[in-house]
GUVEX-274586 format. One record per atom (N, C-alpha, C): residue number from 1; residue in three letters; atom name; z, y, x. Coordinates in nm, 2 decimals. Example, Ala and Ser with C-alpha at 12.3 -4.5 7.8 and 13.67 -1.06 7.14 Angstrom:
BEGIN
+-----+--------+-------+--------+--------+--------+
| num | residu | atome |      z |      y |      x |
+-----+--------+-------+--------+--------+--------+
|   1 |    ALA |     N |   0.78 |  -0.57 |   1.32 |
|   1 |    ALA |    CA |   0.78 |  -0.45 |   1.23 |
|   1 |    ALA |     C |   0.78 |  -0.33 |   1.32 |
|   2 |    SER |     N |   0.71 |  -0.22 |   1.28 |
|   2 |    SER |    CA |   0.71 |  -0.11 |   1.37 |
|   2 |    SER |     C |   0.79 |   0.00 |   1.29 |
+-----+--------+-------+--------+--------+--------+
This chain:
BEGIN
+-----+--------+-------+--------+--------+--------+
| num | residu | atome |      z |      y |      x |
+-----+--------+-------+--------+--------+--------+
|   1 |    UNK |     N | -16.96 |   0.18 | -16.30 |
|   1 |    UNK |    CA | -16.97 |   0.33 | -16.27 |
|   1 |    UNK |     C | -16.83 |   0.39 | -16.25 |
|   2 |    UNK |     N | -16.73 |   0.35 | -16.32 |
|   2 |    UNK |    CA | -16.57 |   0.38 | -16.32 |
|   2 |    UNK |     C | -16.50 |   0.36 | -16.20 |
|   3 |    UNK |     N | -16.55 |   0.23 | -16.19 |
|   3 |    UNK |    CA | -16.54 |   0.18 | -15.99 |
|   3 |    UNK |     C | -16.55 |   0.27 | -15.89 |
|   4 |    UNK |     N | -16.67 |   0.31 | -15.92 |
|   4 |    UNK |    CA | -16.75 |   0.35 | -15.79 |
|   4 |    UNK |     C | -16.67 |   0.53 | -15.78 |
|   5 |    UNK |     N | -16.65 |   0.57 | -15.90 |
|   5 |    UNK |    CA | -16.61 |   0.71 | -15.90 |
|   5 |    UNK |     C | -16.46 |   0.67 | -15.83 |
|   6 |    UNK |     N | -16.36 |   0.59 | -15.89 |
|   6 |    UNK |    CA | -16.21 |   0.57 | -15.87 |
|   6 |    UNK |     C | -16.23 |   0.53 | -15.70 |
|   7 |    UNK |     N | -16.33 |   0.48 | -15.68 |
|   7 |    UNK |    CA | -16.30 |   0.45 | -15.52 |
|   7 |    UNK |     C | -16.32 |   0.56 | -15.46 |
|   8 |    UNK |     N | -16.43 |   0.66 | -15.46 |
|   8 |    UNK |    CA | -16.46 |   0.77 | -15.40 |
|   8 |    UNK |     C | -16.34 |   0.84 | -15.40 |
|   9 |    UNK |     N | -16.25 |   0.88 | -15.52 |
|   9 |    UNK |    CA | -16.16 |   0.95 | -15.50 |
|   9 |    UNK |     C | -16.07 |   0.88 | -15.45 |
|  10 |    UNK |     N | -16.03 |   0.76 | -15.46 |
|  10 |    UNK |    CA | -15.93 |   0.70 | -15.35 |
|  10 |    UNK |     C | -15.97 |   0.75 | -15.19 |
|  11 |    UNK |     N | -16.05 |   0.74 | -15.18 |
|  11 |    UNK |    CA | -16.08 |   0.70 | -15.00 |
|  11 |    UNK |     C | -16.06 |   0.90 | -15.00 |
|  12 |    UNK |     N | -16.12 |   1.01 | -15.08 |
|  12 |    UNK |    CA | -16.13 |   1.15 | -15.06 |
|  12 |    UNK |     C | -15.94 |   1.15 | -15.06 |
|  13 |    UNK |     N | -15.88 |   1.11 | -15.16 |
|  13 |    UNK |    CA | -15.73 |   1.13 | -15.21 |
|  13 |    UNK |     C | -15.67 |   1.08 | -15.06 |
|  14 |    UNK |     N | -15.72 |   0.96 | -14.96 |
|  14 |    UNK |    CA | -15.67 |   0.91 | -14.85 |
|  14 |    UNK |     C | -15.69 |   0.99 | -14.73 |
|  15 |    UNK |     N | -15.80 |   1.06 | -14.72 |
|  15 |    UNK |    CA | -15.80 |   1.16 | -14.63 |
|  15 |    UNK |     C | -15.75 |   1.30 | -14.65 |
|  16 |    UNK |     N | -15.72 |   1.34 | -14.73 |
|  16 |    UNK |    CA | -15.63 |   1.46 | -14.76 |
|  16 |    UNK |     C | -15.48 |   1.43 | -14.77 |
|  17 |    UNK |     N | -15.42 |   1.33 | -14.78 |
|  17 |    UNK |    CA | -15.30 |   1.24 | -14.72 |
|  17 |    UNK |     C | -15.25 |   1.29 | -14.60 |
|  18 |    UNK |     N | -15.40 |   1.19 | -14.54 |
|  18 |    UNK |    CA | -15.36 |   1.16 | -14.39 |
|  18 |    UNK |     C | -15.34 |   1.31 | -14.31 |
|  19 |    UNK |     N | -15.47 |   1.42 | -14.40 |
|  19 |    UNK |    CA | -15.41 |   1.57 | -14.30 |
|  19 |    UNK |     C | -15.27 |   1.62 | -14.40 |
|  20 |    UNK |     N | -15.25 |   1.64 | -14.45 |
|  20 |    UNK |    CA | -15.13 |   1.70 | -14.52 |
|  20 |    UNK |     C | -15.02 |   1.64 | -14.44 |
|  21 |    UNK |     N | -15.01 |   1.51 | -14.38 |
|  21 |    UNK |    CA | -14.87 |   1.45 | -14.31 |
|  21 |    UNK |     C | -14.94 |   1.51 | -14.16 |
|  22 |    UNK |     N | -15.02 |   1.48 | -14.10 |
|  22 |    UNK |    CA | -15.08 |   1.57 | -13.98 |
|  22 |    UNK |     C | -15.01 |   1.67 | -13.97 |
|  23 |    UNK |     N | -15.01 |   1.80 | -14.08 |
|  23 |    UNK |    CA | -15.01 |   1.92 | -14.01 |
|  23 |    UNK |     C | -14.87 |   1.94 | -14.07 |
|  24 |    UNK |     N | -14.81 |   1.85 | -14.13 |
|  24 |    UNK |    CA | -14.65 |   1.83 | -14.10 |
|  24 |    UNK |     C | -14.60 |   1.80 | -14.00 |
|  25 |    UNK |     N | -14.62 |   1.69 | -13.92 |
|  25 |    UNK |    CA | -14.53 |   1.64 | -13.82 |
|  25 |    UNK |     C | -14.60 |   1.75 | -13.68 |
|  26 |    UNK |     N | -14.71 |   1.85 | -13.72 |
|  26 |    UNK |    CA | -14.76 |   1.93 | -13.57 |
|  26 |    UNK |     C | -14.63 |   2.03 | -13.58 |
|  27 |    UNK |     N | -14.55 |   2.05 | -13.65 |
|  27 |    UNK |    CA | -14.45 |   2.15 | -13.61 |
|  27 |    UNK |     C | -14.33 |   2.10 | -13.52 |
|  28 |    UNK |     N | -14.35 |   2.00 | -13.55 |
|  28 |    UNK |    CA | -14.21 |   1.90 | -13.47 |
|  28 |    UNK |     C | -14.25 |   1.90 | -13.35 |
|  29 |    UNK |     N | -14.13 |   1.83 | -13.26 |
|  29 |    UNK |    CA | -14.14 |   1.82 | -13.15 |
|  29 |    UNK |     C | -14.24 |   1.70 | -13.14 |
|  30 |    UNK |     N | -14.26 |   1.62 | -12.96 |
|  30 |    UNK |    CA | -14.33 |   1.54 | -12.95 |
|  30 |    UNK |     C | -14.24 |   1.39 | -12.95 |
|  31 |    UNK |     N | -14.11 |   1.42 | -12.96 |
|  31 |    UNK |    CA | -14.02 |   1.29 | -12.97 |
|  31 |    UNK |     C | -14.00 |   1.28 | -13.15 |
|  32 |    UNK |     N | -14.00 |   1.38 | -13.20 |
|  32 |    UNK |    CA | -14.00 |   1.38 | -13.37 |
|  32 |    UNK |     C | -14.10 |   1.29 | -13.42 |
|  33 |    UNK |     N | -14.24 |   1.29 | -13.38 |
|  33 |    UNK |    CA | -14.35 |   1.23 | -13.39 |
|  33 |    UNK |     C | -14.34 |   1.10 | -13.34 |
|  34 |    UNK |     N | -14.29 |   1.06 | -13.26 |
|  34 |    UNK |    CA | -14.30 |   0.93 | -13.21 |
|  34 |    UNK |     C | -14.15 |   0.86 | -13.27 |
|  35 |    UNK |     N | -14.09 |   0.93 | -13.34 |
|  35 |    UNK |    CA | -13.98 |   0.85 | -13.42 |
|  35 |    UNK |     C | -13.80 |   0.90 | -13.32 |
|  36 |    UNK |     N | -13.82 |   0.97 | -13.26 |
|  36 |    UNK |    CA | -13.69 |   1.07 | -13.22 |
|  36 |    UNK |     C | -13.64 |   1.13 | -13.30 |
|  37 |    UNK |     N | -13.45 |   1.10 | -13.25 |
|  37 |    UNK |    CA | -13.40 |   1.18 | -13.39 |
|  37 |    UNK |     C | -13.35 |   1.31 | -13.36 |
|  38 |    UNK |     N | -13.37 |   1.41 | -13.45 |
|  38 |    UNK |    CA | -13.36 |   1.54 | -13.45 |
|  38 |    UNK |     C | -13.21 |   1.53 | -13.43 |
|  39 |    UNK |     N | -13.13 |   1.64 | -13.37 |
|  39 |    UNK |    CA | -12.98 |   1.68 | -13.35 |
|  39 |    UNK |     C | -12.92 |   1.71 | -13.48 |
|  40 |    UNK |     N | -13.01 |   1.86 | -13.53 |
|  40 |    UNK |    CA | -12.97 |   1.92 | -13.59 |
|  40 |    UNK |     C | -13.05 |   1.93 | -13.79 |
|  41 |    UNK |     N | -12.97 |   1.91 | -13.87 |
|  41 |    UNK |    CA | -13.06 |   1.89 | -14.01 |
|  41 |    UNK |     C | -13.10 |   2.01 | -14.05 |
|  42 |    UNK |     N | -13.22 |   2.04 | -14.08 |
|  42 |    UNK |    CA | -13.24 |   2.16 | -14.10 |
|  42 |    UNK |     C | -13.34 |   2.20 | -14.27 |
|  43 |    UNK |     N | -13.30 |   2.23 | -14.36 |
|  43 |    UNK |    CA | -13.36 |   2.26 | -14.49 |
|  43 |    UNK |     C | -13.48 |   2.32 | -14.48 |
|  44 |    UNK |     N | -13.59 |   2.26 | -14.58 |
|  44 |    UNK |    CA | -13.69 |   2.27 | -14.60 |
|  44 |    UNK |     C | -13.72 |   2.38 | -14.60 |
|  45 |    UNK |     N | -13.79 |   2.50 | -14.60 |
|  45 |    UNK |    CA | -13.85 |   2.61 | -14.66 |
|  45 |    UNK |     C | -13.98 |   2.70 | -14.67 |
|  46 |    UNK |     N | -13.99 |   2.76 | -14.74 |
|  46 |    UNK |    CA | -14.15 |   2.80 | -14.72 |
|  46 |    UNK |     C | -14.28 |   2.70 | -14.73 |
|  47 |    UNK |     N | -14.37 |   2.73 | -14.59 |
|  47 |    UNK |    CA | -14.42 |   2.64 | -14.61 |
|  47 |    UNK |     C | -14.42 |   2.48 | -14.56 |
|  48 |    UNK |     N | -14.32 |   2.50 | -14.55 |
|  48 |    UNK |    CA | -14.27 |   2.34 | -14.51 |
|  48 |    UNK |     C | -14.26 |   2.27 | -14.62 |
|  49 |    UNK |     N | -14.17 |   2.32 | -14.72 |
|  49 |    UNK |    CA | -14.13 |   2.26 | -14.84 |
|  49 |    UNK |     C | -14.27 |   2.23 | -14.95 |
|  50 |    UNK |     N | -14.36 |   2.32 | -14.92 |
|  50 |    UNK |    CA | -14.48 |   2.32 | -15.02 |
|  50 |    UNK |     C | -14.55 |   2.22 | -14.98 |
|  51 |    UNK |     N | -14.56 |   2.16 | -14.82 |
|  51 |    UNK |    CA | -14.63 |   2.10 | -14.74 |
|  51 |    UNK |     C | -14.57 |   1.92 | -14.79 |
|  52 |    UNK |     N | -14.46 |   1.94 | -14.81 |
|  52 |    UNK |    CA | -14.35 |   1.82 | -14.84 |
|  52 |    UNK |     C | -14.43 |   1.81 | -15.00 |
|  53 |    UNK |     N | -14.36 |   1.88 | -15.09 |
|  53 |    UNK |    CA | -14.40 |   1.84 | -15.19 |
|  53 |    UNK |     C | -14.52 |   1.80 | -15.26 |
|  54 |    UNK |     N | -14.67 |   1.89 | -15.14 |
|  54 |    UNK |    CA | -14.80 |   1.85 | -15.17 |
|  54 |    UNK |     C | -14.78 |   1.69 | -15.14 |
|  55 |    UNK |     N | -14.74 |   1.67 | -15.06 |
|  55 |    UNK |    CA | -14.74 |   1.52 | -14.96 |
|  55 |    UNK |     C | -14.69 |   1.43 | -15.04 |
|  56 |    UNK |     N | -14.53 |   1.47 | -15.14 |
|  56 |    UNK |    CA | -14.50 |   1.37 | -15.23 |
|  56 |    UNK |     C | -14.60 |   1.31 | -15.37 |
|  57 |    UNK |     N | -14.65 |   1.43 | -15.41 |
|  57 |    UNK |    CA | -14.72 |   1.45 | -15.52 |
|  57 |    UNK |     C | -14.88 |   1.34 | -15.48 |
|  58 |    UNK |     N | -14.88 |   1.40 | -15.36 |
|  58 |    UNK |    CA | -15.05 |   1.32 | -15.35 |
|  58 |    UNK |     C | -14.99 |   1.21 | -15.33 |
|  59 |    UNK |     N | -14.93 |   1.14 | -15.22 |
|  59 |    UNK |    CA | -14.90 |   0.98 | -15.20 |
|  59 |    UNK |     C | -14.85 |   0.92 | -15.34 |
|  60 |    UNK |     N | -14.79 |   0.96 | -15.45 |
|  60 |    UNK |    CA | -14.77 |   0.91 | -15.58 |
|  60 |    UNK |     C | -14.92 |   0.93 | -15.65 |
|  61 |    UNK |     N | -15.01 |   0.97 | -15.67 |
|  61 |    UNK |    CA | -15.12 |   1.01 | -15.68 |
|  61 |    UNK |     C | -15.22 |   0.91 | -15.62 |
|  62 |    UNK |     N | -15.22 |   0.88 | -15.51 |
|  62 |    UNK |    CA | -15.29 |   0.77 | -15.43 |
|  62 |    UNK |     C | -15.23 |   0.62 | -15.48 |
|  63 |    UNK |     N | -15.08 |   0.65 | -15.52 |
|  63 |    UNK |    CA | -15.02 |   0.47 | -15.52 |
|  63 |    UNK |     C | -15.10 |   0.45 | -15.70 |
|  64 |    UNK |     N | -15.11 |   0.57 | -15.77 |
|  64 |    UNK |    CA | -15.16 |   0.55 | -15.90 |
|  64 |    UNK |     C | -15.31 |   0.47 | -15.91 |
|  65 |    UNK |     N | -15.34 |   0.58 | -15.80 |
|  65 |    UNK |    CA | -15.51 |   0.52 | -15.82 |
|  65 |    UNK |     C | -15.53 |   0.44 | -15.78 |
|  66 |    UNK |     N | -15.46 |   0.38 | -15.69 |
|  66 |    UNK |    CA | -15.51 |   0.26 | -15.64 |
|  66 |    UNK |     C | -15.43 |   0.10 | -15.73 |
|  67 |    UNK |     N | -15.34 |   0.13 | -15.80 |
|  67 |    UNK |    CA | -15.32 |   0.01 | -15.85 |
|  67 |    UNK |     C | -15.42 |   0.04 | -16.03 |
|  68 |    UNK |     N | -15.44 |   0.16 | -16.05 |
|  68 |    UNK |    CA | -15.53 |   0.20 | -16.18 |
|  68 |    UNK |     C | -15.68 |   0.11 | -16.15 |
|  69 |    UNK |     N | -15.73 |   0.11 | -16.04 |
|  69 |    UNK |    CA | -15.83 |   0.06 | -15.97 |
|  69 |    UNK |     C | -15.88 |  -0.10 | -15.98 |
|  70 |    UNK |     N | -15.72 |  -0.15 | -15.92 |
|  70 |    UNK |    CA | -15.69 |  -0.30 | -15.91 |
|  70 |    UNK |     C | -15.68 |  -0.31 | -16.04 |
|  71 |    UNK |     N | -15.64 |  -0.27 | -16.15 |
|  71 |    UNK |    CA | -15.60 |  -0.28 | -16.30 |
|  71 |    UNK |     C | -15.75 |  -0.30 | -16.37 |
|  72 |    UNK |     N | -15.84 |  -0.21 | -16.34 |
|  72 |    UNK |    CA | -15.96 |  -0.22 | -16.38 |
|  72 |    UNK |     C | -16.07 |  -0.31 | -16.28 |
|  73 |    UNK |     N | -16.03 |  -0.37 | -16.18 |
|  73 |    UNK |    CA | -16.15 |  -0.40 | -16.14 |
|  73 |    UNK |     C | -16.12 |  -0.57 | -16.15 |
|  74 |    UNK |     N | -16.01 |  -0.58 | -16.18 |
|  74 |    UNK |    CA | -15.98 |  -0.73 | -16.20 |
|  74 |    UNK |     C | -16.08 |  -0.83 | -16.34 |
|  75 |    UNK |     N | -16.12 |  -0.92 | -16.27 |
|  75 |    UNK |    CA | -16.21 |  -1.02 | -16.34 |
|  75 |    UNK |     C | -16.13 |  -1.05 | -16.53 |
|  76 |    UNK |     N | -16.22 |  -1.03 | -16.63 |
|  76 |    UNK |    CA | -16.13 |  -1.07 | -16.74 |
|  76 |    UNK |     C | -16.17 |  -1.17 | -16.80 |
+-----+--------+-------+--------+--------+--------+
């Protein structure tokens, strides 16, 4: 039963990932996106920085559950 719930939120935790980095890299250019490097460095702010730090927080969040997963699902 513990399985089944930790997977559902893996796979839900993996799709809210994948849009949080989405509607990051939609402000950049179209060479930023494909791995072009910017000229100029420019500091986080607003909602860029909220968008950054949701992004850190969940991908640490995802690497949790998924080795918490592998921890529990392993044969004893």
């Amino acid at each position: 039963m513990l399985n089944v719930f930790l997977g559902i939120a893996q796979i839900i935790l993996a799709v809210a990932l994948i849009a949080v980095v989405l509607l990051q890299s939609k402000g950049e250019e179209l060479g930023g996106v494909f791995g072009g490097a910017q000229s100029v460095y420019q500091t986080r702010r607003g909602v860029d920085k909220l968008l950054f730090t949701i992004t850190v927080f969940m991908a640490i969040a995802f690497f949790v559950l998924a080795i918490f997963n592998v921890v529990l699902s392993a044969p004893r």
